[in-house]
N, C-alpha and C positions, 0 to 999 in steps of 0.2 A: 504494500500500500504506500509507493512512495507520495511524498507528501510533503506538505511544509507548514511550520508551527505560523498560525497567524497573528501577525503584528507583533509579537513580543520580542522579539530578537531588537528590545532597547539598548541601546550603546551608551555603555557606564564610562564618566567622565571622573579623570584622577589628576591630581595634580603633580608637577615635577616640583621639588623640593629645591629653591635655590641659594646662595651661601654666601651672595656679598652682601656688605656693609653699606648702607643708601644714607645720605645725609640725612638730616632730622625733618627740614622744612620742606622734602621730595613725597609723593604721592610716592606709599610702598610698593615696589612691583610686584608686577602678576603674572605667573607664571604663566604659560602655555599649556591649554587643558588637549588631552591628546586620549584620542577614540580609542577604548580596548578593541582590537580587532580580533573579536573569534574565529573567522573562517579564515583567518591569517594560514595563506598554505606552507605547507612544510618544505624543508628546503632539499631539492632533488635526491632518490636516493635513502631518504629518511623515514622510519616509521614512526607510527603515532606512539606505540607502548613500546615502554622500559622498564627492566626488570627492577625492582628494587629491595635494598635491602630489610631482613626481618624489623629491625627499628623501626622502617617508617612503615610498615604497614598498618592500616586501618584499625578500629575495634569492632572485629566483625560479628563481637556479639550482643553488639546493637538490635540483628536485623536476627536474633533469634526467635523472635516471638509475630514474627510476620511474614507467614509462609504462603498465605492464599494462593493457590493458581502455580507456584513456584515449579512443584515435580511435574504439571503439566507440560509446562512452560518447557521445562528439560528436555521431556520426551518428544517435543515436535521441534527443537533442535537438532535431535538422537536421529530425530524422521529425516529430516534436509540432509545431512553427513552421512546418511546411507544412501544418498543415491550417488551413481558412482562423477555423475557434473560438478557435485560439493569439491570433490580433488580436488580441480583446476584453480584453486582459489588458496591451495597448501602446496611447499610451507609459507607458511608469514613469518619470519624470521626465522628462530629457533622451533616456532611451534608444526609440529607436521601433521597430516589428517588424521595420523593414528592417533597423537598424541591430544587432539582436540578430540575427540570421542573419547578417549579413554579419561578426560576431565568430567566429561558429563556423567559417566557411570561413577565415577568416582568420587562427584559430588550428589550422587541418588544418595552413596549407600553412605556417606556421611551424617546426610539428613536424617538417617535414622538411627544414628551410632552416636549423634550427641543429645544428649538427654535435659542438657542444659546454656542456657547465653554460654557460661565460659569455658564449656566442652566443644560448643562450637567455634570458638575462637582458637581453640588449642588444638584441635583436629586440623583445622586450617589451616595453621602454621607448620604443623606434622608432615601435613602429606602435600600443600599445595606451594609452589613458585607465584607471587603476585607481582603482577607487571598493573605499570600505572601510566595512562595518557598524558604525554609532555603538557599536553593542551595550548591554547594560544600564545600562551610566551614563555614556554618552556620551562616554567615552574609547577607545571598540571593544572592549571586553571582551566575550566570548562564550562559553559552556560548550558544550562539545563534548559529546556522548554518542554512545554507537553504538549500534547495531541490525543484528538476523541474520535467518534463516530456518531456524529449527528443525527437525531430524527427528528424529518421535518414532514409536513404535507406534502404532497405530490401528487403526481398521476401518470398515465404512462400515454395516455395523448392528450394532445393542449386542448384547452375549454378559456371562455372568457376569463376565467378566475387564473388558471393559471396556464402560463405564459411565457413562462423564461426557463430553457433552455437547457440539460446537460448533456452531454453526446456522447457518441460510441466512437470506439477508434476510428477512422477515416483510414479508407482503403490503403490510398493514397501515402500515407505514412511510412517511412521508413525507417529499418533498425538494424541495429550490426545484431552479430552473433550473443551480445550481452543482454541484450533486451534494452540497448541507449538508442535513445533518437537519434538518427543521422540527419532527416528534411524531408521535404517532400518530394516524391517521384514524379516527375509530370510524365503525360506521354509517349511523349521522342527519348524517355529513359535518363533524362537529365536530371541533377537534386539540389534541388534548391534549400532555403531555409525557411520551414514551414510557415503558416500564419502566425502572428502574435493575434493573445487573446482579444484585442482589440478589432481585428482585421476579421476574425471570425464572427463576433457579436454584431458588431457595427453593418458590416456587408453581408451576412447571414452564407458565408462563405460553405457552410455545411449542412444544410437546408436535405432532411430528407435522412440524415444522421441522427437525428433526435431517439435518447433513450428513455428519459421520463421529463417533466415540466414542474415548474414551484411556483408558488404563487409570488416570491419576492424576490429580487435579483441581486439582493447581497446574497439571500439565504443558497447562492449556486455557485456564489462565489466561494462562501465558505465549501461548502462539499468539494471544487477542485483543489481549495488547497490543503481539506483533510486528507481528500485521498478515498474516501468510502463515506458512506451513507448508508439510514433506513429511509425509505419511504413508506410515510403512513397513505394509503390508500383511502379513495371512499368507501370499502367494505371495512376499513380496520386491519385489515393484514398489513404485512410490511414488506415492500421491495426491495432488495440487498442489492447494490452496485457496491461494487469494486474498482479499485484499480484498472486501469489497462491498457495507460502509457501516457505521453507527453509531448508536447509540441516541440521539446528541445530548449527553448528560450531558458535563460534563468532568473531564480525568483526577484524578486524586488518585494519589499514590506511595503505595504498599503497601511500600516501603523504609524511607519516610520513617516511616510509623505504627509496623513493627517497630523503630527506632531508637528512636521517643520513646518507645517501652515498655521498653526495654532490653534488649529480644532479641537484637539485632546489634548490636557496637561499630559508629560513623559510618565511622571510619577501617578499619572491615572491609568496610561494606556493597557488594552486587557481588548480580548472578545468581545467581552460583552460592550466596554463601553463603545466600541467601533460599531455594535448590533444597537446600541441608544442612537448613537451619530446618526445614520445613516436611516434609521425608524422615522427621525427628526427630519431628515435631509435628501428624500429620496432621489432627489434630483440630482445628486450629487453621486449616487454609486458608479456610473459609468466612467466619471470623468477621476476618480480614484482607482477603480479597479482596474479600467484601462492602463495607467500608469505601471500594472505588473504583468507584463509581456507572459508571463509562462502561465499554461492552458492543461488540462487535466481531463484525459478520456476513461470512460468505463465502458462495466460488462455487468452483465447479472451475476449474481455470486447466490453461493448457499453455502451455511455454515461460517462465514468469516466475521470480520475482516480478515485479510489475510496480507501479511509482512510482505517483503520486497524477494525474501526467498521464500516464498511461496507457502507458508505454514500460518497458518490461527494465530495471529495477534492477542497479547493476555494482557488485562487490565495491571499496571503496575509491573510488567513483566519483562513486556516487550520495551526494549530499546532500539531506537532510532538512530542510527551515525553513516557520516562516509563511508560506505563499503567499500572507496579505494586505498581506503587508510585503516579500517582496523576490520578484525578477521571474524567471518560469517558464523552466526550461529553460536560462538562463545557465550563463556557464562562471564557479568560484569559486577559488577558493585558498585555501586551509586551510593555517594556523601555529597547533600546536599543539605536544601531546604525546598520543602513544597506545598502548596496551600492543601490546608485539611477544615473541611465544613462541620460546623457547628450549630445546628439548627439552622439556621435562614444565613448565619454570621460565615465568613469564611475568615480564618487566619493565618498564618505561615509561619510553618514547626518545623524544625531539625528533620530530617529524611536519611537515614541508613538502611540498605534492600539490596538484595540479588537480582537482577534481570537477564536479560537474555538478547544479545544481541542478532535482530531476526528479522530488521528495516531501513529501512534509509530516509531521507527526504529532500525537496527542491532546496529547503535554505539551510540545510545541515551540510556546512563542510569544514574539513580538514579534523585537527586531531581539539579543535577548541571550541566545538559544537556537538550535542548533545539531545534528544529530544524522547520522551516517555510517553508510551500511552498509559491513557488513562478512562479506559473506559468507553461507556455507549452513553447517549441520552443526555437529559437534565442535567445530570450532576457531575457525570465528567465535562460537559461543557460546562462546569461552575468551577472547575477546578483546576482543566486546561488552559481557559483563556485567561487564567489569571498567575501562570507558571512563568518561571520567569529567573533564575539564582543562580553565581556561580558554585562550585563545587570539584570533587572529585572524583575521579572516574577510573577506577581497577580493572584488572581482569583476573582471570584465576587457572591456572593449570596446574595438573598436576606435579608432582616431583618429576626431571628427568631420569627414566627407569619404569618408573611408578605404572607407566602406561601400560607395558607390558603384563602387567598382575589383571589390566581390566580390559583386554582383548576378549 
């Protein structure tokens, strides 16, 4: 389900620290405030994760008492690394395909072998190597964002009420062997660079592609850049689209454009308040959305959503990162902070958890970007569009040897 977290990828402003002596009656200087850049890429040749030593590792028995979904989680990892296409993607450094399956059996039979928070932290350090993402400036820094699965109304042919628009891949679409957009094919075999979202909307450039209709035209915007959808029907049943590719273009924040305009305080921006904005302002969604070139096709789905390798996305489970920079289907660990609901109230608590990296998305790159799902419906959108912290980001292998015992 690639995707991209909406609007929160805000850019944290730090100041450089300076050291001379300024006369008394001089206005104090002011430093140069300078953008943390997460998707700052890495420098040729370099991976995201490094090993580290038993000192810095984590206190992993934090995330002892929040397993929800976790051994699921595992085993449709366990599912992608058995088919024999997972190879192509090992080794990632030191780690090889044998040894990435033999972490995942490795950390089933753990789950059942600690009985307590500090059995699980010590079995960890026993039997597991933790490697930790450089992150954007090379001290493992990494922003977290999250991501949902919207249900909204819909229908699967346009009526007065609704009107706008989500489409099915276009024939027309091209892809390399990875599943990346290359451009569009035209006729005479030639490939261009496909429409931006705007070229499509505007000039109704895929007329006749139409997969289902919403009655509001942010609420389709959000769906291309979750990545998936329900739709609630007029009988009450629910429509599942999926994923099922991309025009190529890359992302641009429609959060970030309404901030620099001053439509949304920084320190407000979120989902939802972009969902007040625009509730307010309908006149205004095109000339925003448009501003983000990249475009999001689907398929009917049953049983998902489903990750960028192809397996059931789990609430709280699933991680989202550059799959050119850190390696498929591994198990991570997440220190962070994430907003957690309180009756109507939402606030933002410490976060320590196991996940599974098993996604990708449009505005997730390099080793200083990060993105969780969280869920379907109401409440992960209360708690998606409000995600937002940096943190850090583990991964976990077994001892080198170790693998061998869980062949």
């Amino acid at each position: 389900m690639t995707r991209a977290a909406v609007g929160v990828m805000v850019f944290v402003w730090v100041a450089v620290l300076g050291g001379c002596q300024k006369p008394m009656k001089e206005e104090p200087w002011q430093p140069p405030k300078v953008a943390k850049d997460y998707a700052r890429p890495l420098p040729p040749g370099k991976l995201a994760l490094r090993k580290i030593p038993p000192e810095q590792y984590p206190d992993f028995s934090r995330a002892y008492h929040d397993r929800v979904g976790l051994e699921q989680a595992v085993r449709y990892s366990l599912e992608y690394l058995g088919r024999p296409s997972s190879r192509r993607y090992f080794p990632y450094g030191d780690i090889s395909h044998e040894r990435a399956v033999a972490s995942l059996k490795a950390f089933l039979q753990l789950l059942h072998d600690a009985h307590a928070p500090d059995e699980l932290d010590r079995l960890i350090r026993e039997r597991f190597d933790v490697y930790q993402s450089v992150g954007w400036d090379g001290s493992g820094t990494v922003y977290f964002t999250g991501y949902y699965t919207p249900i909204f109304d819909g229908r699967k042919t346009r009526d007065g009420e609704f009107r706008y628009p989500l489409y099915r891949l276009p024939p027309d679409l091209a892809k390399d062997a990875e599943g990346q957009t290359l451009g569009r094919r035209t006729a005479d075999g030639r490939l261009l660079p496909y429409w931006t979202r705007r070229e499509i909307e505007e000039q109704r450039l895929l007329a006749g592609q139409e997969i289902a209709w919403l009655r509001d035209p942010f609420q389709t915007y959000v769906v291309t850049v979750q990545g998936s959808a329900k739709l609630r029907l007029a009988d009450g049943s629910l429509y599942e689209l999926g994923y099922a590719g991309n025009n190529g273009h890359e992302y641009v924040s429609v959060g970030q454009r309404l901030v620099a305009d001053g439509k949304i305080d920084a320190n407000e921006l979120s989902l939802q308040a972009m969902m007040r904005y625009f509730a307010a302002h309908p006149e205004q969604v095109s000339q925003y959305c448009w501003q983000n070139p990249r475009f999001v096709f689907f398929k009917e789905t049953r049983g998902g959503p489903f990750g960028s390798i192809n397996v059931p996305v789990t609430a709280r489970r699933t991680l989202a990162t550059d799959k050119t920079v850190f390696p498929r289907a591994c198990l991570a660990f997440i220190d962070t902070q994430l907003p957690v609901l309180e009756g109507a109230r939402v606030r933002t608590a410490p976060y320590a958890g196991f996940a599974l990296d098993q996604d990708t998305g449009g505005a997730i790159r390099a080793a200083g970007r990060a993105d969780l799902y969280l869920g379907v419906g109401g409440e992960a959108e209360a708690l998606a569009g409000r995600t937002g912290s940096e943190g850090k980001l583990y991964y976990l292998f077994v001892k080198e040897g170790g693998e061998l015992a869980w062949r």
